[in-house]
N, C-alpha and C positions, 0 to 999 in steps of 0.2 A: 147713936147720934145724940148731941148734946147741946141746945142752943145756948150760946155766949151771948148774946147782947137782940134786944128789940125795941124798936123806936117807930110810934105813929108818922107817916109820910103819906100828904095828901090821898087819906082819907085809906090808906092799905099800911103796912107792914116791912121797915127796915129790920132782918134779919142777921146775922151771922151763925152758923152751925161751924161747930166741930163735929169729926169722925175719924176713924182707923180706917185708913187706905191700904186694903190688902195688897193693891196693884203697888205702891209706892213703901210698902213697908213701914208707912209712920202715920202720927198723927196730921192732919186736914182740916184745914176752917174752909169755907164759900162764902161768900154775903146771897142774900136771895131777896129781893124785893116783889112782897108779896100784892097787886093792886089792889083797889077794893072790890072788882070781880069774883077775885082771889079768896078773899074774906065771907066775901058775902056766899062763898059755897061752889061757885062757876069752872071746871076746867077751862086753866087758859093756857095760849102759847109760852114758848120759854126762846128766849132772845139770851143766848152765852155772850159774857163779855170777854176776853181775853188782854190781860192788862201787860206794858211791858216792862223793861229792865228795869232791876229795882225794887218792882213794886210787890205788894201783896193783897190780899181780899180787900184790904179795905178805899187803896186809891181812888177807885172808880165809882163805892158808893159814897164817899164824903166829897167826893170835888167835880163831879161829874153832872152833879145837875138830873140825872136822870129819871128819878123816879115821878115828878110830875107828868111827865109826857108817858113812862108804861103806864100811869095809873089811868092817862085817856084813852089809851087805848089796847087797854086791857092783858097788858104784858106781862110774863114773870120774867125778872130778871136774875142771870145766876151770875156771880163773879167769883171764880175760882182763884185759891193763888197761883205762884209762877214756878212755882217750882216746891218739891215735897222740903221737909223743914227738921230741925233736930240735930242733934249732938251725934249721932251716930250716922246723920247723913253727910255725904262728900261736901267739901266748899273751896270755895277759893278766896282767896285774898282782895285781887280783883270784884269790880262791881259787876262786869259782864260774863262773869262767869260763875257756875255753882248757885249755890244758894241767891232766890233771887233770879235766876240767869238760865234758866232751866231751856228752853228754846220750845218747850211743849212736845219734846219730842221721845222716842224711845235710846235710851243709852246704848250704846252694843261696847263700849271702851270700858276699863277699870281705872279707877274707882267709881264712876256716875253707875255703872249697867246697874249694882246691886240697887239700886232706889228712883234713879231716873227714867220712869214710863210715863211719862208726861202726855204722851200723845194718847195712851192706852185709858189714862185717868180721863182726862177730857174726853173722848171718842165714846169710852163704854161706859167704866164706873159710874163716874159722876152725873152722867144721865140717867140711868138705870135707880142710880141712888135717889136724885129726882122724881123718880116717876112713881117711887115707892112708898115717898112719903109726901107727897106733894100731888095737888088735883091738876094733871097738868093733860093736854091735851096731847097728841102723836105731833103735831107742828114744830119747827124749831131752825131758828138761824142761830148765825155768829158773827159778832164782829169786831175787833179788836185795835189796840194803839201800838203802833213802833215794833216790838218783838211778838206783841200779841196781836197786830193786824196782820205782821207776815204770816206768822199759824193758820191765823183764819182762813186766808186766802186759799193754804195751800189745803187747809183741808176742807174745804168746799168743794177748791177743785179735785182732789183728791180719795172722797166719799161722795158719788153721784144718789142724789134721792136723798140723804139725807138732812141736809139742809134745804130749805125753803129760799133765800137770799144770804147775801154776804156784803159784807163794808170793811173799808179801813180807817184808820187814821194814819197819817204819814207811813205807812209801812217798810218795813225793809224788804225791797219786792225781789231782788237777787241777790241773796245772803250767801251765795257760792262765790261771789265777785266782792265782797266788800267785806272791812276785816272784824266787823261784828260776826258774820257769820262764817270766814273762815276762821276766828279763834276757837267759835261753839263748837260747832260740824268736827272739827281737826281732833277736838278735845273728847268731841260725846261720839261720834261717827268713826275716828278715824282718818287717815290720810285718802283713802280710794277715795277719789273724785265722784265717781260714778256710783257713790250708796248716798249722795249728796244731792242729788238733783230733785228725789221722791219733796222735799223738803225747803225747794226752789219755784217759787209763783212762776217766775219767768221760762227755767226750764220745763213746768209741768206745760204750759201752754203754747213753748216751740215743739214741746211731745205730739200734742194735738190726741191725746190718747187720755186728757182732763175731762172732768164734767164742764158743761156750757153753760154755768149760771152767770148771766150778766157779774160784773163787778163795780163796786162803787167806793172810789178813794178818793179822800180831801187829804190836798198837801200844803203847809205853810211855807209860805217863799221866805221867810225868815228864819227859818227852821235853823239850825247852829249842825246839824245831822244830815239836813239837805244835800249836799254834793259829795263828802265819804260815801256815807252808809246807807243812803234811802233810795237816792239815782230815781226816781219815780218816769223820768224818761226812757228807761229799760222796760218797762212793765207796758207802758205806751207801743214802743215797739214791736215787743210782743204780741200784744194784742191786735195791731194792727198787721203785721204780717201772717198771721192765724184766722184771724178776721172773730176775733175773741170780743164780745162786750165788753165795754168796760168803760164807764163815765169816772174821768178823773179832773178834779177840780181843783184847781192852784188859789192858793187866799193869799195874796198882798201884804205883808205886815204880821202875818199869823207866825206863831215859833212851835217848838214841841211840846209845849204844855197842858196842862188839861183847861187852863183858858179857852186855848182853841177847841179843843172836845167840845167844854160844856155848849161853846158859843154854837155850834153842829149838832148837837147830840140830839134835838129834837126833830131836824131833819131826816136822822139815820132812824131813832125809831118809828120815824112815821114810814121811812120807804120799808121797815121790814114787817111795820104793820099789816102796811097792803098786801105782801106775799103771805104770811102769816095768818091770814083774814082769808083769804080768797078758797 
C-alpha cells in the first residue's frame, strides 16, 4: 500500500492510499480520514462512505464537509472508489455504466465478470485491508449517495451483524424498476430478473428474509432524478407493508448534489455515532 496524498483536517488526518486489489485485478485508491482519536493512538469505529455515479475516492472527501463532525466524534472515515480503474479494465462510453458505474456489485456477464467484484472489494477486502493497517476497532456502518446509498442499503440489509446502522442520501431504492438499474443489472447480471432482486432495497424487504436495521434516508424534492430513478415512495411502501424501519425525510428546495450531503452530513454522522458508540 502506498499513500498518495495527506492533509491536516481539524486536528486528524486527510488521507488517500493506493493498493493492488487481488479481488478487482487492478490498482485502488480509498480516501480515509484519520480523527484525532485516530492520531493520538485510539482504535476507533469506521463509517464507509459509498459515493455515486461518476464519482471517485475523492468526491466525498473534498466536498462533503465531513471530516469536522468524524473528528467529534471520533470516527474513521473510508471512501472507496466506484468501480476498479485502468486500461485493461471494461468501460463504457456512457456515464452510467463501466468505469465510474460499477453498481458495487459482483459481475457474473462478460466483459465486467473478469474485474467487477465490487461487492466482494467493499464486503471483504477493503475492510480486512482496514484492519490491517489501521487501529480500527470491530464497529462499522455504511452509508452512501445516489448509486452508493442504494449499495448501502442493500448491504446492510443484506449482511445481518455486520453493520452497526445505515443512511442514505437520495437513494435509488428500486433499481429493478428504474432504467439506472435495469441498464447496470442487464449489463453486469444479466437478463434473469430474479438474480436481480439480491441487489433491490425494495425487493430485499418485500422478501422479509433482510436484516432489520432501522433505515435512514434524506431525499431532495428538487432532485432532477426524483421521479425516473430514485421513486423514494417505493422504499416507503415497502417498508410500511413489512412493517420495516425506516425514517425517510423529504427537503424542500434540496437537488442531487453534494450541497445537499454536506448541508446533512453532520446529522448522519452523528446518528451512526450513537450506534457505533453504544
Amino acid at each position: 500500500m502506498q499513500r498518495t496524498e495527506r492533509h491536516a483536517s481539524f486536528g486528524g488526518w486527510q488521507e488517500v492510499w493506493q493498493h493492488r486489489s487481488e479481488v478487482l485485478s487492478c490498482d485502488m485508491k480509498f480516501g480515509i480520514y484519520l480523527p484525532p482519536a485516530a492520531v493520538r493512538g485510539e482504535a476507533c469505529p469506521v463509517l464507509y462512505w459509498l459515493s455515486g455515479l461518476t464519482c471517485n475516492e475523492q468526491n466525498f472527501i473534498t466536498k462533503a464537509g465531513a471530516q469536522q463532525y468524524a473528528a467529534q466524534h471520533g470516527l474513521i472515515l473510508v471512501a472507496p472508489d466506484t468501480s476498479p480503474r485502468g486500461v485493461d479494465v471494461a468501460d463504457d462510453a456512457a456515464y452510467d455504466l463501466g468505469q465510474g458505474a460499477g453498481f458495487y456489485l459482483n459481475a457474473t456477464q462478460a466483459p465486467w465478470a473478469a474485474h467487477f467484484r465490487m461487492e466482494d472489494y467493499i464486503v471483504q477486502e477493503l475492510p480486512a485491508l482496514i484492519q490491517q493497517h489501521f487501529a480500527v476497532t470491530a464497529a462499522q456502518s455504511i452509508f452512501g449517495h445516489s448509486m452508493g446509498g442504494h449499495v448501502a442499503l442493500t448491504l446492510a440489509l443484506r449482511y445481518p451483524g455486520r453493520y452497526r446502522s445505515v443512511s442514505a442520501f437520495s437513494p435509488i431504492v428500486a433499481p429493478s424498476q428504474v432504467p439506472w438499474g435495469e441498464k447496470a443489472f442487464s449489463a453486469y447480471l444479466g437478463e434473469d430478473r430474479s438474480q436481480w432482486a439480491a441487489h433491490d432495497a425494495c425487493a430485499l424487504i418485500q422478501s422479509q428474509l433482510s436484516e432489520r436495521l432501522p433505515l435512514l434516508v434524506d431525499q431532495g424534492e428538487a432532485d432532477d432524478f426524483l421521479a425516473n430513478q430514485l421513486q423514494p415512495q417505493r422504499l416507503q411502501a415497502a417498508c410500511d407493508a413489512a412493517g420495516h424501519p425506516l425514517t425517510l425525510r423529504l427537503h424542500p428546495g434540496a437537488d442531487h448534489s453534494y450541497y445537499f450531503i454536506a448541508s446533512l452530513i453532520g446529522e448522519h454522522i452523528a446518528h451512526h455515532a450513537q450506534a457505533l458508540k453504544r
